[in-house]
N, C-alpha and C positions, 0 to 999 in steps of 0.2 A: 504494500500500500504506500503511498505517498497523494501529501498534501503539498498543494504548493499555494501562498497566497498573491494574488497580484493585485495592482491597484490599479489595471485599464494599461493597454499597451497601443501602442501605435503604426501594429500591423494593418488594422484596417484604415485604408485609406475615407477620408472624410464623405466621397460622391458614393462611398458603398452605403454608408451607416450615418447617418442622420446624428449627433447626439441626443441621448436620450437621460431625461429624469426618471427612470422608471429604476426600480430597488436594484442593485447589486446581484449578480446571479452564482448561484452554486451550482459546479458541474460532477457530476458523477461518473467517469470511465469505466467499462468493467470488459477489459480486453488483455487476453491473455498474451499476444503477441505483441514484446518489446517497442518493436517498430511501427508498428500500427501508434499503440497507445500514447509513442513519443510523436508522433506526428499528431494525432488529434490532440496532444496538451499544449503543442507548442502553437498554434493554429487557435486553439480557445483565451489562451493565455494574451493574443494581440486583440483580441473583442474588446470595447472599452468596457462593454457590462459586467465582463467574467471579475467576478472579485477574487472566488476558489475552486481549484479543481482538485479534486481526489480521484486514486484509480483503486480498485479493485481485479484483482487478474480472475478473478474466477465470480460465480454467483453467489456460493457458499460464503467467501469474504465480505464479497458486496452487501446480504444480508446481517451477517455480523455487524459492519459499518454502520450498517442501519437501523441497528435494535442498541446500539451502544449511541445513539445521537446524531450520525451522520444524515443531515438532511438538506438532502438535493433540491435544487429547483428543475432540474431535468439532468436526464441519466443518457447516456451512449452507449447500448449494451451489444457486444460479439454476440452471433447467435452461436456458434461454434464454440467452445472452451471446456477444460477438462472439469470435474467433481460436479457442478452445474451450469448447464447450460442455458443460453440465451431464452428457452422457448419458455423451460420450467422460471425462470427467473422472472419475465416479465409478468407472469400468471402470480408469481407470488408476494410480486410488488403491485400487484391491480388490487388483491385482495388485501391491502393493508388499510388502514385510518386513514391517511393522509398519502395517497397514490399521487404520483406526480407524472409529468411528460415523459414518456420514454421511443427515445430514435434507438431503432433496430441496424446494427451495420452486419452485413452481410456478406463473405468473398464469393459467394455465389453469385453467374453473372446474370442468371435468368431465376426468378423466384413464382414458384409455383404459386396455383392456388391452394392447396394444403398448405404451405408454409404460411400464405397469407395467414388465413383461418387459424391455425394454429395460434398465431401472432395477434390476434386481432385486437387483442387489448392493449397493444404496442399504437403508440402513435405516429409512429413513421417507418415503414421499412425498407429500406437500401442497400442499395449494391455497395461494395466502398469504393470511394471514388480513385480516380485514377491518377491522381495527380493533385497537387496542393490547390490548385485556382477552385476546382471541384470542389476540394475539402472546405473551402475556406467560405464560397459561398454555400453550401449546406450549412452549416452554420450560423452563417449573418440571415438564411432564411429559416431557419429551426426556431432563432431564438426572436426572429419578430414574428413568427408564428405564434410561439407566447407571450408578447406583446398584445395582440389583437386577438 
């Protein structure tokens, strides 16, 4: 696990992202894969909204994080990952008190409709993108999605 705190970074250029008054955002990662995981923290961390992001490598963690305080304003969960994965995870953060946004990332390049369904109490689900300019707007659109 790791937490990292930032105070608004200056990867997003100003014509992408409007600034905003809207509260500070907590992100939740829960991806098993090093490289992946470093890519979407360093990518959330230039958002001026992001205040904190924590990872979680697996589901089983992510819960823990979450029964011990950790509370997200939106989650980026692998469907893929060992001890729990993405599918049982979203299902058992839909059923808590206080369920929040959750984007499904996916290395799958075509996703079925079983997987939809399976997923469907996930609020987004995606391929992962192929490249940073991808990442970085999934992101600036994820997080005015909960905006509005």
């Amino acid at each position: 696990m790791f937490t990292l705190n930032v105070s608004g970074g200056a990867g997003f250029a100003a014509r992408q992202l409007a600034p905003s008054k809207a509260a500070p955002l907590r992100i939740l990662i829960v991806e098993d894969d090093e490289a992946d995981a470093y890519l979407i923290k360093r990518l959330l961390v230039e958002h001026p909204r992001i205040e904190q992001v924590v990872r979680a490598v697996d589901g089983i963690e992510a819960l823990d994080m979450l029964h011990v305080g950790v509370n997200p304003d939106l989650a980026f969960i692998d469907l893929k990952m060992p001890r729990m994965d993405g599918f049982r995870l979203v299902t058992e953060i839909a059923n808590q008190r206080r369920p929040f946004p959750m984007v499904v990332l996916t290395s799958l390049t075509s996703i079925s409709d079983t997987t939809r369904r399976s997923l469907r109490r996930a609020d987004q689900i995606l391929s992962k993108p192929e490249n940073v300019i991808q990442m970085r707007t999934l992101i600036a659109k994820t997080i005015e999605r909960i905006d509005n």
